[in-house]
C-alpha positions, 0 to 999 in steps of 0.5 A: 500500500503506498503512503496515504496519510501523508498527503491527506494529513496536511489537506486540510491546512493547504486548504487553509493556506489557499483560503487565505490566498483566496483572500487576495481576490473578492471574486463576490462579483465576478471571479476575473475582478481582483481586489488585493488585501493588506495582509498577505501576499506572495511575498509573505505567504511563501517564506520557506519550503514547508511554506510552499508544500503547504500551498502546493498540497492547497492545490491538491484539494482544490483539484480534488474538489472536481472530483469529490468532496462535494455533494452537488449535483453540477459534480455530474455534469462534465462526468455524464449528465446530459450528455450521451451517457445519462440524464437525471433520472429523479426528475427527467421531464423537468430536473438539472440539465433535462434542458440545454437551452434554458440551462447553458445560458450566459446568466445559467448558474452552470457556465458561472461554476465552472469558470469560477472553480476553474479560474480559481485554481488558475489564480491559486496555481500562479501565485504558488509558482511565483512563491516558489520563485520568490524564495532561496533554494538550496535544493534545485530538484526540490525546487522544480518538483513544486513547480512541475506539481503547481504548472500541473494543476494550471494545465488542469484547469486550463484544459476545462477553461479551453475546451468548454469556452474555447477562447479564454484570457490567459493568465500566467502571473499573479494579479495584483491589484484591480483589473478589468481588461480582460480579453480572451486569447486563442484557444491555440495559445492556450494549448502551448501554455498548456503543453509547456507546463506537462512538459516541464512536469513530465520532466521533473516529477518523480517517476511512478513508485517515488512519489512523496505519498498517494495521489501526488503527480509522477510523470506519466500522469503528466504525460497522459494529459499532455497527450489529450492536449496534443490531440486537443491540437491536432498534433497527432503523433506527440500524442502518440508518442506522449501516451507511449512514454506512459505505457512504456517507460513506468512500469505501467500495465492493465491488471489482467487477474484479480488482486487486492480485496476481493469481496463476492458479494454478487457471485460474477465479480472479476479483476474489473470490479476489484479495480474499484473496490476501496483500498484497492487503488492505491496498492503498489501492485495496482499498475493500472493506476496512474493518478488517484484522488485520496478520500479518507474517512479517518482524517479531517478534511479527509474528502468523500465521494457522492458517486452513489447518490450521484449514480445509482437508482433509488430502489428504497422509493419504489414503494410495496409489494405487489401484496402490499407490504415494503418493497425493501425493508432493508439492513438491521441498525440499531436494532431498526430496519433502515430500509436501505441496503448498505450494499447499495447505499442511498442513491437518488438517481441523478445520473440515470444511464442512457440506453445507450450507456446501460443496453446498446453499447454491451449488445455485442458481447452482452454476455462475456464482457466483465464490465458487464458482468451483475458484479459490475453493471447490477441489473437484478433487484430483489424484493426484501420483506420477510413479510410479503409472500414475493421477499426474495422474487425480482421485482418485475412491474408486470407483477403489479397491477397498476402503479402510480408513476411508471414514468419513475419506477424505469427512471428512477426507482430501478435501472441498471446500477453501475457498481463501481461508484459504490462502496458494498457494506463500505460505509463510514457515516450515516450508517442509518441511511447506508452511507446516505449516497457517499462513501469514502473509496479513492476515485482514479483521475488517471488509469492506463486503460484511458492511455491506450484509448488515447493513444488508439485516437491518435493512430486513428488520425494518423491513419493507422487503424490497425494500430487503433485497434491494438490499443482498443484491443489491449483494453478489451481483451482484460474484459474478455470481450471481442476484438474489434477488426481495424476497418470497424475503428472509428472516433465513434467506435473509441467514444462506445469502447471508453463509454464501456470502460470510463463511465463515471470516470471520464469527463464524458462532457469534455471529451465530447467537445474535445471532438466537436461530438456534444451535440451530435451525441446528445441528440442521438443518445440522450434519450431522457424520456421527458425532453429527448435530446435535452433541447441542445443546440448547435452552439452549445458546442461551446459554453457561454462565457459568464454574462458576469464576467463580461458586464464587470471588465470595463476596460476591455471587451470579453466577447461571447461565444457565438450563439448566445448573443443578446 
């Protein structure tokens, strides 16, 4: 097990750190309007390397908190909701993202979020750099480790600045003092700031296995994301060979057999589930895992993860039996029936699978692929009550009657739960409520599998689907699923095989506009029941920019993207 604690025992004062930072910004109205304060700044914030680790570890949480930590349902969004993958599932006719064209507006809280969060880090990741530059160092390696770890985290947040609002200013510096000129600078010089950074930190962060504790950047994590940069520019053989230093030079490689905690809760787990499995990501013999997120019950500030309440169905609504009894009379705790199942937790459908995501994508190897196995896809669901004369028989509708909202029982209460968001008989706080939809699991913000896709992207614009389709393979062959043929490879085919292998971890949302695919997938796949399509437009293949942001740079024109002109 590689050393956890030692990143997450300082989160909560790099956290504290990057408040107070944060102090130098009165970002109330509007995050590119910057007001500096008396008591701090880069000079006194950073006056030794302890200083510095604290603020860098700050930029951990910060980025951390793209991907847990928080129990919002916008945490979805850029993963699936509303893409091609899924729609909110509590609420399909009127809920969150159910409608592109009153959502995604310049005044829509979602474009706002996204900014916000995105430029902070921006800011916190400039005035870090500048600290480290600001003070004498007596260990030049030590030096450019916090440098490499600090352009890291601004190449993380550009790369969602550039790819959902496309032109954006281009801030390197710390800002100082009050500015509203602010222009946006070319998707283009983005990309370069962008692929400078990961190539500096390419070089000088540690090497897979010499990282200071878990969940802190080595050089392939920086690799694979400045081979999605290379691609995001069309620079296809930089990204080939930038996802093959990582598959390559790191002693990376797909687990093939089982490892770590194996439970068998479902009888069809295989080595797929148990990459998921809590405590599993951070093993020294997990070499699928390139860059993981900490959650830790056990520490303060020690993060969490909402993917269950996020994901999963909400089974614990559905109401009774057929014979009238509770349909899930659930775990003992307590000495009470909750009415939850501390295998499932308690999710509440926000993200409720396409039928593209929970059927088409499998139909070809419904039966063989472990990613599809129950253990993994859960698509049976029992009634549980002693007391009704069904306990024990799958809940099937055709049982019943007649129910008072079969629009909810299909998107809602029961559909196909996709175990790797969840933490079976795993939880740490509110027992009584299974979990309450979060547990406390690491979540992979970079795995190997990813890079082989990556890399299958780039040969496919070289050309080469024969080599796209080795890579496509190497990954579908750990799953036992079908090899596919290099005349069937085709951006479509790699956005179905990462759909198979990345739901829920992919930035689907990214990735989609990355490819100029948004809008064409969602109208085809976003089959929400209550607004097919979602209402999505052709413009929204760019986010608006914050109608905010515009009003308040007096000093210069920030222009809005085209399409949401008033």
């Amino acid at each position: 097990m590689k050393k956890k604690n030692l990143l997450q025992k300082y989160i909560s004062a790099g956290t504290l750190l990057v408040i107070l930072l944060l102090g130098i910004y009165a970002c109330d109205e509007g995050v590119l309007e910057e007001t500096p304060l008396d008591f701090i700044s880069t000079s006194n914030a950073f006056n030794s390397a302890d200083d510095v680790e604290m603020g860098v570890v700050g930029l951990y949480s910060l980025a951390r908190d793209w991907y847990s930590a928080v129990n919002e349902k916008y945490m979805f969004v850029y993963v699936a909701l509303g893409t091609d993958e899924a729609y909110f599932g509590e609420d399909p006719a009127g809920g969150y993202m159910s409608n592109w064209d009153t959502e995604i507006t310049p005044t829509g809280s979602l474009p706002k979020t996204y900014w916000t969060k995105a430029f902070d880090l921006v800011y916190q990741a400039n005035t870090v750099i500048a600290g480290i530059e600001s003070i004498e160092w007596n260990n030049e390696d030590k030096k450019n480790l916090y440098l490499a770890e600090a352009r890291f985290f601004r190449a993380f947040s550009y790369r969602i600045l550039v790819t959902m609002y496309g032109d954006v200013p281009l801030i390197t510096e710390p800002v100082t003092s009050a500015k509203t000129d602010f222009v946006r600078d070319a998707a283009s010089n983005i990309h370069a700031l962008m692929e400078e950074d990961l190539a500096f930190a390419a070089e000088k962060l540690p090497v897979r296995g010499q990282e200071a504790s878990a969940g802190r950047l080595t050089q392939g994590a920086a690799w694979q994301m400045l081979s999605e940069t290379y691609l995001a520019d069309n620079k296809c053989q930089d990204a080939a060979d930038a996802a093959s230093h990582v598959i390559n030079d790191y002693g990376y490689g797909l687990m093939t057999e089982r490892f770590g905690s194996q439970p068998n809760l479902f009888g069809t787990e295989n080595v797929y589930f148990d990459l998921f499995t809590k405590e599993n990501h951070n093993l020294s013999s997990n070499t699928e895992a390139i860059w993981v997120i900490q959650n830790d019950p056990d520490v303060t500030g020690g993060g969490f993860y909402a993917g269950e309440r996020g994901f999963g169905c909400a089974y614990y609504r559905m109401g009774n039996t057929p014979d009238g009894y509770k349909a899930f009379r659930g775990d003992l705790y307590d000495n009470s029936y909750t009415g939850y199942s501390d295998t499932l937790g308690r999710p509440v459908a926000w993200g409720r699978p396409t039928n593209y995501t929970a059927y088409d994508i499998w139909r070809s190897d419904w039966d063989n692929d472990y990613r599809n196995s129950e253990a993994c896809v859960k698509r049976h669901f029992y009634f549980d009550n002693p007391s009704s004369a069904y306990d024990g028989m799958e809940i099937d509708w055709s049982l019943y009657e007649s129910r008072s909202s079969a629009f909810k029982d299909t998107n809602q209460y029961i559909y196909p739960y996709f175990m790797k968001v969840a933490a079976p008989n795993d939880h740490y706080t509110d027992l009584s409520r299974a979990g309450g939809g979060v547990n406390h699991k690491d979540l992979y913000a970079m795995r190997l599998a990813e890079t082989y896709l990556l890399r299958a992207e780039a040969y496919l614009g070289l050309g080469d689907k024969g080599l796209a389709a080795a890579d496509i393979n190497t990954v579908r062959e750990r799953s036992n699923a079908t090899p596919v043929l290099a005349a069937d490879v085709s951006i479509d085919y790699i956005l179905d095989e990462r759909a198979r292998e990345l739901f829920t971890e992919e930035w689907r949302m990214l990735t989609l506009m990355r490819l100029g695919k948004l809008v064409e997938r969602v109208r085809t796949y976003n089959n929400n029941p209550g607004n097919p399509g979602a209402s999505i437009q052709d413009y929204h293949s760019l986010w608006p920019i914050p109608q905010t942001e515009i009003d308040l740079n007096t000093g210069a024109v920030l222009e809005q993207n085209p399409g949401y002109e008033e």
